[in-house]
N, C-alpha and C positions, 0 to 999 in steps of 0.2 A: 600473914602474907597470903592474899590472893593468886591463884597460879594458873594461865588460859595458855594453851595448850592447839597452834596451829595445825591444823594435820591430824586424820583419825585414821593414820593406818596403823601397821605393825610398832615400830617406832615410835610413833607421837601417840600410842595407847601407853608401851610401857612406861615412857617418860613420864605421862601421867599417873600410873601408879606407882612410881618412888616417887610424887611429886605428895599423891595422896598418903603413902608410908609414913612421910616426913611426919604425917599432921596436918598436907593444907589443902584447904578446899580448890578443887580444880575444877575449872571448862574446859571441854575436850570440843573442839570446833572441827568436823567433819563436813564435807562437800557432798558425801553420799548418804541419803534418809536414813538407807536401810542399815549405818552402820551403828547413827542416833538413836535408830529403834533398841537396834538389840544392846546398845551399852545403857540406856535408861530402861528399858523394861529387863534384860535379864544378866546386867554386871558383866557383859562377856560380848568382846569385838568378835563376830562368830564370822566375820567375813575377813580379816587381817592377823587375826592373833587367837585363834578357837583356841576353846579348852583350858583358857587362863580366865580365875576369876576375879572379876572386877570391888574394888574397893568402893563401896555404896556413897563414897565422899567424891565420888568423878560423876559430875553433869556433862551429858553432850547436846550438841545443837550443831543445828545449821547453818543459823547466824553469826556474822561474824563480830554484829553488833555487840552482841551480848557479852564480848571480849573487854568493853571498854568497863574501867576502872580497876582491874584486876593492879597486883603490883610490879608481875616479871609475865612477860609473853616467851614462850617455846616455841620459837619458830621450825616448824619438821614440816614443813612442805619441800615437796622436789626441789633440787637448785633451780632448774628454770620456770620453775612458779613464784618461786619468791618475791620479786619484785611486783608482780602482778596483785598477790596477796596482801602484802604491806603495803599495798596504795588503797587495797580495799577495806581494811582493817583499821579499827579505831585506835592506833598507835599512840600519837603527841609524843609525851615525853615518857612513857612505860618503855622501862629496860626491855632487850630484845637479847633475851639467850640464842642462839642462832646455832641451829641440831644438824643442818640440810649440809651436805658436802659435795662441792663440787663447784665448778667455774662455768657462769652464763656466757653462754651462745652470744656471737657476736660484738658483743664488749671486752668480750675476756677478763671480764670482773668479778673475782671473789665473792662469794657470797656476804661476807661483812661487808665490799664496797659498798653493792648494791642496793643492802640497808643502809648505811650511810647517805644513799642517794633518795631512796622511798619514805625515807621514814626520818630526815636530818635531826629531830629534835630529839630521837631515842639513843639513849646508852647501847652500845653493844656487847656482848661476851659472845664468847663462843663455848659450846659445851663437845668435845670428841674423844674418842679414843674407841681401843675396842670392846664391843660390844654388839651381840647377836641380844636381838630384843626379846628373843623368847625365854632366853637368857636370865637378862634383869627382870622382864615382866613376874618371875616366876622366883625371883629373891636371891637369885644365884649372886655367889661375890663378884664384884664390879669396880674396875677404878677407871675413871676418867679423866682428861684434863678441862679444867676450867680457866677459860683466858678472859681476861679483861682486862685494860686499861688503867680503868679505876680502879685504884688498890681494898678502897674500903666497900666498895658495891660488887667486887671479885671475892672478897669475905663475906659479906652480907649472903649471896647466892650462893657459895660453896656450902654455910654453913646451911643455910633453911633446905639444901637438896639432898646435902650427904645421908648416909644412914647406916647402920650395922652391916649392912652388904654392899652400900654403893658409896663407892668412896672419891671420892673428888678433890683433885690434886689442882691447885690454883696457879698461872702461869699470865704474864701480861705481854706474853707475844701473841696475837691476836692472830698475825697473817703465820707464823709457824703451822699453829694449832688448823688453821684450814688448810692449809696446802698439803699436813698430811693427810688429812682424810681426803681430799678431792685427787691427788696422784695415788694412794693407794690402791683405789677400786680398778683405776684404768689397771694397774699391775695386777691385780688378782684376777683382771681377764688372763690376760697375759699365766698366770701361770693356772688356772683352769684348763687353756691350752695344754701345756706340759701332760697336765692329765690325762686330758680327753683322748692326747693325740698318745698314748703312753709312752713318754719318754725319759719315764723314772723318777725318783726322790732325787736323785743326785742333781740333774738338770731343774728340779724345782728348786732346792736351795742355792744354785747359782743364779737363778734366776730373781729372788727375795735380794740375796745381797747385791746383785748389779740391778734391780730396781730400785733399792736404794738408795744407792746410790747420785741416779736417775732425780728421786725424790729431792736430797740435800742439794744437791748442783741447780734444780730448779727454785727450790726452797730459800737459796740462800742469795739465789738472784732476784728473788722477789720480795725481799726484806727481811726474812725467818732466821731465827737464831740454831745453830744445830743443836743446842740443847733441845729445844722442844721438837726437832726431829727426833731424836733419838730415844724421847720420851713417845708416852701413853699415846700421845695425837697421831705420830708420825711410824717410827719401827712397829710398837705395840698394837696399832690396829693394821698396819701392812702383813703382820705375820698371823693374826686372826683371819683375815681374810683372803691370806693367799693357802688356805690351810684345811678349808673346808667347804661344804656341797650346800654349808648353812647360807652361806655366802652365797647373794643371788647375782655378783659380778662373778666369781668362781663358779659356780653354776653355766653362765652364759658360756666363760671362755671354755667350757668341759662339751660343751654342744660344738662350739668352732674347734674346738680338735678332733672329733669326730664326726666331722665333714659337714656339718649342718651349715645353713646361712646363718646371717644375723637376722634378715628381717624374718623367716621363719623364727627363729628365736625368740625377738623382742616382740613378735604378733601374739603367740599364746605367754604372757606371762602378765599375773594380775598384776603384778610387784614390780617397780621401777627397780632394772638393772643402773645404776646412775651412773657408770664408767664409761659407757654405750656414748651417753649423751655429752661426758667429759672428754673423752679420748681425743676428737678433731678439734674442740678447742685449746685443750691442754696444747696438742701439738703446734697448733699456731703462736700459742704463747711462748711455747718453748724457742719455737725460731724469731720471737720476736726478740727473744732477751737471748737472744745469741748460745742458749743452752745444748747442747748433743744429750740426746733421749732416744735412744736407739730400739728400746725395748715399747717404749709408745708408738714409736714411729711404727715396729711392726705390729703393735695391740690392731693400730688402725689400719693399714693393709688386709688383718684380717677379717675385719668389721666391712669393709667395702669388696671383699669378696677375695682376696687374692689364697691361692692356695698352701696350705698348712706349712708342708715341706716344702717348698719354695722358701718361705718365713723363715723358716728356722734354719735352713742350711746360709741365707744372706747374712745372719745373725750371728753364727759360725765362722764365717769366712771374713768377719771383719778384724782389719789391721788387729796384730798384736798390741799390747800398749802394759804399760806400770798400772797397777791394781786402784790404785788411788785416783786414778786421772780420769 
C-alpha cells in the first residue's frame, strides 16, 4: 500500500512517519519549498516538527500531482482548506483518511461532508483522537480512532497504519468521530482561558465536564453515537487538549486570559490554532440545531474581544439546572 500524505506541517509529517514505520512508502505533499527541501535533503521537517528524524522511505514534493495512484490519501490540511485541496488533487476514487478537524466556514459542513462533496467518487474514514504530533512523530504510545463506513476498508487501514505504539481503535460512526475533534479545540480555548486568566484546577475540571457535555448535546444532534463521544475521538482528545500548553488551541485561550487579543494572537503564530476558526461556525451550528453551548458561546465573545471577567462571571450567573441537562 502506497500512502500520500496531504499537508507538510507538524501533523501531516508525523502521520507520515507511522505511515513509513508500518513499512509503506509515503508522499508527503507540502505547499511550502522549503519544507520539501529539508524532508528530501535532511529527513527532518526543520520548519514544523525540528529535531525529529525522518524515515528515508518519506518523499516530499510540491505537487500535488505526484499524489495520483497512491492507495489511501491523509488528508491534514486545515479544515477550511480542505475543500480547495481535494478539487486540486488527483483523488477519483482513492480512499480519503480525513486528519483535519473542524467545521467549514459558511456551509457549516463537517469535514467528511465536504469530501463527500469535492471528491464524490472517494471512500471516506476519519482518523482522530488524541494526539500531540511530536508525540507520535517520536514513537511515543498512541491510540486513535478509525471511523469508516465500510467495515472491510476500515480493517484494511487500521491494520496497514497500526504499529507497536500507534494503535487504532476502528469505529463506523464517521460524524461522532469529527465532531469530537472539531468541538474540542473550540473547548481547550475555553479552558486555556481558566489558565491564563488563573482561575485554578478546580474551574478547569468543571469546565472539561460541562464542555462535554456541550460536545454530546451537539454531537448527538448531528448524528453521533455517545459511544464514540466518550471514546478516543471525543472525551479522550478533549482532555489532551484542555490539559496542556502543547496544545496550540490551549496555548491561544492562555493568551485571552491574560488579557491579550485574538488577532494579536492568531498574527504571530506559524501553526493553525483551528478552534479560532471553528468557534463562530460551531456556534451558528449550534443554534441552528436548536443546541444551548454555553461554554462556545463565551469561547467566542472572547475571540471577538469581550472582556475576561465579564465571561466568566455571565457563565456563573447562569440559571441553576440538573447536572445532566
Amino acid at each position: 500500500m502506497r500512502i500520500g500524505v496531504i499537508g507538510g506541517g507538524a501533523w501531516g509529517t508525523a502521520l507520515a512517519q507511522v505511515a513509513a514505520r508500518a513499512g509503506l512508502p509515503v508522499t508527503l505533499w507540502a505547499r511550502e519549498p522549503e519544507v520539501v527541501e529539508s524532508v528530501n535533503g535532511f529527513h527532518e521537517n526543520r520548519h514544523f516538527l525540528a529535531g525529529v528524524p525522518l524515515s528515508d522511505s518519506i518523499r516530499a514534493t510540491v505537487d500535488l500531482a505526484d499524489l495520483a495512484g497512491h492507495d489511501a490519501l491523509l488528508v491534514v490540511a486545515p479544515a477550511q482548506h480542505v475543500r480547495a485541496v481535494l478539487a486540486a488533487a488527483p483523488v477519483g476514487c482513492t480512499p480519503l483518511v480525513l486528519c483535519a478537524k473542524g467545521i467549514e466556514a459558511g456551509t457549516r459542513l463537517l469535514v467528511g461532508e465536504v469530501a463527500r462533496q469535492a471528491a464524490p467518487e472517494a471512500p471516506i474514514a476519519v482518523l482522530s483522537g488524541p494526539t500531540f504530533a511530536h508525540e507520535v512523530a517520536a514513537g511515543k504510545p498512541t491510540a486513535v480512532t478509525l471511523a469508516c463506513e465500510d467495515e472491510d476498508l476500515r480493517a484494511r487501514l487500521a491494520e496497514r497504519l497500526a504499529g507497536p505504539a500507534f494503535r487504532t481503535y476502528g469505529s463506523a460512526d464517521v460524524t461522532g468521530a469529527e465532531i469530537g475533534g472539531a468541538v474540542k479545540n473550540v473547548l481547550a480555548i475555553a479552558c486555556g482561558v481558566v489558565e491564563g486568566a488563573g482561575l485554578g484546577l478546580n474551574a478547569r475540571a468543571a469546565l472539561i465536564a460541562r464542555g462535554f457535555a456541550e460536545m454530546t448535546r451537539f454531537g448527538l444532534a448531528r448524528g453521533g453515537q455517545a459511544e464514540t463521544l466518550t471514546g478516543l475521538s471525543g472525551l479522550g482528545d478533549l482532555v489532551l487538549t484542555c490539559s496542556s500548553t502543547n496544545s496550540r488551541n490551549f496555548s491561544l485561550g492562555v493568551g485571552l486570559g491574560q488579557g491579550k487579543s485574538a488577532a494579536e494572537l492568531l498574527a504571530d503564530r506559524k501553526t493553525v490554532a483551528e478552534g479560532a476558526f471553528t468557534a463562530p461556525v460551531l456556534r451558528a451550528a449550534a443554534a441552528e440545531a436548536g443546541v444551548d453551548m454555553p461554554v462556545t458561546q463565551a469561547v467566542n465573545a472572547l475571540l471577538e474581544g469581550a472582556d475576561v471577567r465579564g465571561v466568566v462571571e455571565a457563565l456563573l450567573s447562569r440559571p441553576l439546572r440538573e447536572e445532566q441537562a
